[in-house]
N, C-alpha and C positions, 0 to 999 in steps of 0.2 A: 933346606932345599926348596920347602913351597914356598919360600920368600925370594928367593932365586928366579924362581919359575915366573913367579907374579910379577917380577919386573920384567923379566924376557919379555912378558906380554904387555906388558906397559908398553915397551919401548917400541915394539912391533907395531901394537896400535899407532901409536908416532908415527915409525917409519910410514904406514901404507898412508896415512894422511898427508904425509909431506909428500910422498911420491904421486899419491892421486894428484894434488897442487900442481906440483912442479908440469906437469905431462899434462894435464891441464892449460896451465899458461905457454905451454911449449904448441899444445893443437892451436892457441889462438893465433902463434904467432905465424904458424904456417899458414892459417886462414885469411890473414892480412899479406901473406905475400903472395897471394895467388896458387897457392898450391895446397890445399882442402876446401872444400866446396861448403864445408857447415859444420859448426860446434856449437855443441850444448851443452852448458856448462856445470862441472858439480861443485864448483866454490861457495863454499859457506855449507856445503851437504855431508865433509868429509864424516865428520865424526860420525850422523847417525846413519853413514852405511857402514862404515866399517867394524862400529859397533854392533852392528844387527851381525855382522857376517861371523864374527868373532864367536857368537853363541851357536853357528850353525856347524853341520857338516860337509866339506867340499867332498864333492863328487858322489856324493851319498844323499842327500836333501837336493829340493829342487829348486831353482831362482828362479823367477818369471820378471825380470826389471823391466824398467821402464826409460828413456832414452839418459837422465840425467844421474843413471848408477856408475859412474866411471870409478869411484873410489871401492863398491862394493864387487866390481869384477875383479879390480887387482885384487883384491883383499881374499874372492874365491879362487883364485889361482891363475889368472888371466895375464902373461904378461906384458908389459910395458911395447915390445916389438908386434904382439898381437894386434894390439887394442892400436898400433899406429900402420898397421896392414889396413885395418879397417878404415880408418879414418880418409888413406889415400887413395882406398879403392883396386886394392891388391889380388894378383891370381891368389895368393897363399892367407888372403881375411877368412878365418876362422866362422865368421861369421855367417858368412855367405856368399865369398870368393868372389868380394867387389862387386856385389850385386845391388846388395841394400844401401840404403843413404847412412851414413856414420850415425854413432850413436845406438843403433840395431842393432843390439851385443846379443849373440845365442855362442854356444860351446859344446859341441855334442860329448866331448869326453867329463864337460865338470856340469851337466844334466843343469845347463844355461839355455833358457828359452826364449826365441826373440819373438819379442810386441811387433804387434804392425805400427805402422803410423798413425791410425785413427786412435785419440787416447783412450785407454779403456779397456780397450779391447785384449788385454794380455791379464786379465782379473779374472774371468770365466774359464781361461784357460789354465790358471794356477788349481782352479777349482774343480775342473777335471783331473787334473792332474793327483790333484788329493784324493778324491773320489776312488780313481786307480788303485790307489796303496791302500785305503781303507780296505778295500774289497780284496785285492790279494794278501792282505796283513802284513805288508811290506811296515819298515821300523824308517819310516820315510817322513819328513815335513818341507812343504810346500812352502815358501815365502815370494811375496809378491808383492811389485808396491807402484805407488800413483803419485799424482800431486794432489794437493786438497783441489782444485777444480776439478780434476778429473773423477773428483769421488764424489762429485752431482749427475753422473754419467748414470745411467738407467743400467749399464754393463757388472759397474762395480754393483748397485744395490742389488739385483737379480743375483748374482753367485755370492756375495754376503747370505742372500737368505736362502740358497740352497746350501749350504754351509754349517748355517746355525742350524738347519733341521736334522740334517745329517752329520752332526757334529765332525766336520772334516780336520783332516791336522794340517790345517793352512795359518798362516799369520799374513794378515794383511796389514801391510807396512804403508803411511799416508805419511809421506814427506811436505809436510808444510810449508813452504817460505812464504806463504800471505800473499800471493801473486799467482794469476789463472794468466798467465803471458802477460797484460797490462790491468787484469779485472782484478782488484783486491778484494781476499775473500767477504767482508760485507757486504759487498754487491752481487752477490753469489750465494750464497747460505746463509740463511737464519739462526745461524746456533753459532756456539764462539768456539766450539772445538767439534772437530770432524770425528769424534772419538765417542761422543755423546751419542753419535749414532748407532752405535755396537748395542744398545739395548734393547732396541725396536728387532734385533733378528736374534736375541739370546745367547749371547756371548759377551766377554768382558772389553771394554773399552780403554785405554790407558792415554795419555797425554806426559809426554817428558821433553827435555830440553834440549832439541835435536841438535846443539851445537856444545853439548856435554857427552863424548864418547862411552864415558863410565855407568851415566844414568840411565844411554840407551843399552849399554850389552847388558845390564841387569832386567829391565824391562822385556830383553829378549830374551834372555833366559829361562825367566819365569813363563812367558807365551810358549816356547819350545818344550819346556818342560809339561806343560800341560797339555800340548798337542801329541806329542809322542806317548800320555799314560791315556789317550783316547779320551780327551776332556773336551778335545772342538779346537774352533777358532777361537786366536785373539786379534783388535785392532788395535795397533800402537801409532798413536800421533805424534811423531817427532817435529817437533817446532825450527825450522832452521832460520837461514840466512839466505836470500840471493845474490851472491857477492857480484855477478856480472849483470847483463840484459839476461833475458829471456833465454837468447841464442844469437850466435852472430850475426844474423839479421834487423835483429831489434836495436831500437835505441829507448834503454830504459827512465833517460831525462827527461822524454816527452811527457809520461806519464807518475814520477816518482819527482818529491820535490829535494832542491841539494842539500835540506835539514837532514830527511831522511834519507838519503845516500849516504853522508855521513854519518850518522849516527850506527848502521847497520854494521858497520868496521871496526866498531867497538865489539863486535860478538863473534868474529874472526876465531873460528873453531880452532883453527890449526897453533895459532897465536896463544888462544887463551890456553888449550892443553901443554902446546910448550911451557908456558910459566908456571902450570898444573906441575910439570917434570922437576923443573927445575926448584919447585920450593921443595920440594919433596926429597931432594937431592936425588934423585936416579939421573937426571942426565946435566951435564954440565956443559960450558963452551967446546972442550976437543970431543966431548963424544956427539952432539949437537952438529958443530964442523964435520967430522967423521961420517954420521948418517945423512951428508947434506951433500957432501962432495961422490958417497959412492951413487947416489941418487940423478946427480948431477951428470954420471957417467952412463947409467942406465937408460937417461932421456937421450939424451948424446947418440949412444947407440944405437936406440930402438928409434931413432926420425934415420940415422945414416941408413940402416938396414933396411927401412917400407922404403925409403927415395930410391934407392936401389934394387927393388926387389920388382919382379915383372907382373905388366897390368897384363889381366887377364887375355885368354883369346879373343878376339873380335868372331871367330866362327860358334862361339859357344854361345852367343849372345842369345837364343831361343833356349838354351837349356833350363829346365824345369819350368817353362812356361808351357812349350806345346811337346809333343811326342815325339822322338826322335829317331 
């Protein structure tokens, strides 16, 4: 039966990686046709959010992301018609009922917090957050996460080291893909891993292979593990990919040469885990097929259902800005 189980969750991890992909390249295409305003993209990021999400508990733990977690909200229970409310700026986005710019993922029922726009600024807040549970002895961990630029931010180091003093049960998640929007991290930090820095505030640092699903949910296990027995924070530096530009504004040819464009598709998370399946024999072509096409119907769905669903009121427009 636990070998049962273990594949269920194999395949799961799968499923939410294809699904994140697919819904994924479904927002870009609406953004190309004039109907979404902006995407930011998690290709190449699938595996180490879904991996991180895998070790936590939905609705119980608290997520603080960051704009480029699309795979780690499905994975917290967000779904697919949600996250494309959002996107088109719907009365019924969860989020913020078409207030905030896409990508702004908060969730009041799965204790999903939304960042503002300035990067950073959703790390101090993770760390209140933990702070909270410490103090009421709630069985609670905090996860929260950045890009490597953004963990040069004076936001992230200030609650890193109110953190370490107080040993909060936060994990602080630094999604790497070597890219500050066009600034490669050696133009940016002095050290080769953002993870090196978890010393300096007394907690442990880790570095794994953000485009290996399995490497990251055991890294997160072990950080969860030690945050819930009242050990502190961990920072876990996932190495990814950036499979698109930036965000659909950007054009990343300007600044990335076509050597390295190419070559970055060789580490195609979604890709390499499938072949991960299939040597292993847990999934083959019709089951493959099968979670592709019901995948295919979900996307289907959830763009019919936000194109259809009503934009907010025009008289609400001042709500929760001024007093009403």
């Amino acid at each position: 039966m636990k070998q049962e189980r273990d594949q269920a969750q194999l395949i799961e991890m799968f499923r939410l990686m294809a699904l994140a992909r697919a819904l994924d390249e479904r927002m870009w295409q609406l953004n190309r046709q004039g109907k979404a305003p902006f995407v930011i993209s998690c290709q190449g990021h699938e595996a180490a959010q879904v991996g991180a999400a895998m070790a936590l508990r939905p609705k119980q733990d608290w997520i603080v992301p960051y704009y480029r977690d699309l795979a780690m909200m499905l994975a917290i229970g967000v779904t697919p018609r949600e996250v494309m409310l959002g996107l088109l700026a719907k009365a019924d986005d969860p989020s913020s009922g078409g207030r905030q710019m896409p990508a702004h993922y908060s969730h009041r029922a799965l204790n999903i917090v939304s960042h503002s726009s300035p990067t950073g600024t959703q790390v101090p807040h993770a760390v209140g957050i933990a702070l909270a549970a410490q103090m009421r002895g709630d069985d609670v961990v905090t996860w929260t996460s950045f890009g490597e630029g953004t963990s040069s931010q004076g936001d992230v180091h200030e609650a890193m080291n109110l953190a370490g003093v107080m040993k909060l049960p936060v994990i602080f998640f630094c999604e790497n893909n070597g890219y500050a929007i066009s600034v490669p991290q050696r133009k940016q930090m002095g050290v080769e891993n953002v993870s090196d820095r978890a010393q300096g505030y007394g907690f442990p640092g880790v570095t794994v292979d953000g485009t290996n699903v399995l490497e990251v949910y055991e890294a997160m296990t072990a950080a969860v593990d030690r945050a819930r027995q009242g050990h502190g924070p961990t920072l876990i530096e996932a190495k990814c990919v950036r499979l698109t530009a930036h965000s659909s504004d950007d054009n990343d040819r300007t600044y990335r040469s076509a050597d390295d464009l190419k070559a970055m598709k060789t580490r195609d998370p979604v890709h390499s885990y499938e072949a991960y399946l299939r040597s292993e024999e847990i999934l083959d072509d019709a089951k493959i097929a099968g979670i592709r096409d019901e995948i295919k119907a979900q996307v289907n769905d959830a763009t019919t259902f936000a194109e259809k669903a009503p934009l907010p009121d025009p008289l609400t427009v001042s709500r929760y800005v001024y007093a009403e």
